[in-house]
C-alpha positions in Angstrom: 11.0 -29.4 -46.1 13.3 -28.7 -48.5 15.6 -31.9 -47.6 13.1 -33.8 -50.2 11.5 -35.6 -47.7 7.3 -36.8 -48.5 4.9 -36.6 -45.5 2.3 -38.8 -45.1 -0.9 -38.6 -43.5 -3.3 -41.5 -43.1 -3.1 -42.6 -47.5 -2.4 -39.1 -48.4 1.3 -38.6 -50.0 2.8 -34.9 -49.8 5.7 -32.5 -50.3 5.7 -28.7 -48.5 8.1 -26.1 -50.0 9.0 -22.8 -47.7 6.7 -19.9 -48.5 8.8 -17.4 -46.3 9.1 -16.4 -42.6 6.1 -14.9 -40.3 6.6 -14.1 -36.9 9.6 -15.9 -36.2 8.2 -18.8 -37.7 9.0 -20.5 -41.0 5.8 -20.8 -43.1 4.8 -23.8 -45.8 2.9 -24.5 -48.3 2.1 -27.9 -50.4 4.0 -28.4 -53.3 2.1 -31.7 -54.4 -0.3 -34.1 -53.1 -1.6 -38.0 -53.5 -4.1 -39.8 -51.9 -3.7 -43.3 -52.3 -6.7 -45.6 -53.1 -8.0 -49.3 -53.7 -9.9 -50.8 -55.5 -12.9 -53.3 -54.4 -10.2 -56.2 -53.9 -7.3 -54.3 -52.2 -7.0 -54.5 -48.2 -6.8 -52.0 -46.0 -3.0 -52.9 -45.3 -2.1 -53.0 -48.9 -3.7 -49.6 -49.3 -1.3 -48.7 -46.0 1.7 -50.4 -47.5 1.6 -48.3 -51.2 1.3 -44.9 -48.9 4.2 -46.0 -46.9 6.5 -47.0 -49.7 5.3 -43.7 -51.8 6.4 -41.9 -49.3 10.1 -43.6 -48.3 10.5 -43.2 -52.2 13.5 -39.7 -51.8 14.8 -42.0 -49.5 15.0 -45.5 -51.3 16.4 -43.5 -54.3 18.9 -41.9 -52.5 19.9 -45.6 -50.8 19.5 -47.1 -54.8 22.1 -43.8 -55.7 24.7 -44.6 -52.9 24.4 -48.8 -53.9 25.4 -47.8 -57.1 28.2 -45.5 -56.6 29.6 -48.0 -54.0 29.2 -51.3 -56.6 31.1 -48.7 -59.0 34.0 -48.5 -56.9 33.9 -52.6 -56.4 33.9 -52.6 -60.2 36.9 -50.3 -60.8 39.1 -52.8 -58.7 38.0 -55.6 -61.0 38.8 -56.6 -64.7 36.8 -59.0 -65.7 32.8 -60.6 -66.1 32.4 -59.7 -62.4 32.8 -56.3 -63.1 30.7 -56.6 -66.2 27.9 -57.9 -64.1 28.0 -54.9 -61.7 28.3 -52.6 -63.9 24.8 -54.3 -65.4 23.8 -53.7 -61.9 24.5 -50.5 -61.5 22.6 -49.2 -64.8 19.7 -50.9 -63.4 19.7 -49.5 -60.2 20.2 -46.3 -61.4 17.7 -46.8 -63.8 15.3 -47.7 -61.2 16.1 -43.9 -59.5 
């Protein structure tokens, strides 16, 4: 899993790495874990929702990354407050990655 995807199973958050070949077969281990938990006043499905967004996290960074570097080329074609205001944009975003 070295593509920097996150697993998820049931509320629990996690990232393998490769620990070699065995028989043919590659072989992992887990690099980290998480297990997501509420509190007395949190749902069930907003328990459910936090493990679902921690794990599309690689991937909403890399969709925040590509937003940015396509607002930058919108930016270079413009001289003026609008570009000002995407540029503002893009720090944010990136920021936010």
């Amino acid at each position: 899993m070295s593509d920097g995807t996150w697993l998820r199973k049931g509320r629990t958050v996690y990232a393998l790495e490769s620990a070699g070949w065995r028989k043919g077969e590659e072989q992992f281990r887990n690099r980290w874990s998480f297990h997501v938990q509420g509190g007395p006043a949190a749902t069930l499905e907003e328990v459910e929702e936090v493990a679902r967004t921690a794990q599309a996290a690689p991937a909403m960074k890399l969709a925040l990354q590509e937003a940015a570097s396509s607002l930058a080329n919108v930016a270079a074609l413009h001289d003026s407050a609008y570009a000002d205001g995407i540029k503002r944009r893009i720090e944010a975003a990136l920021a936010a990655a």
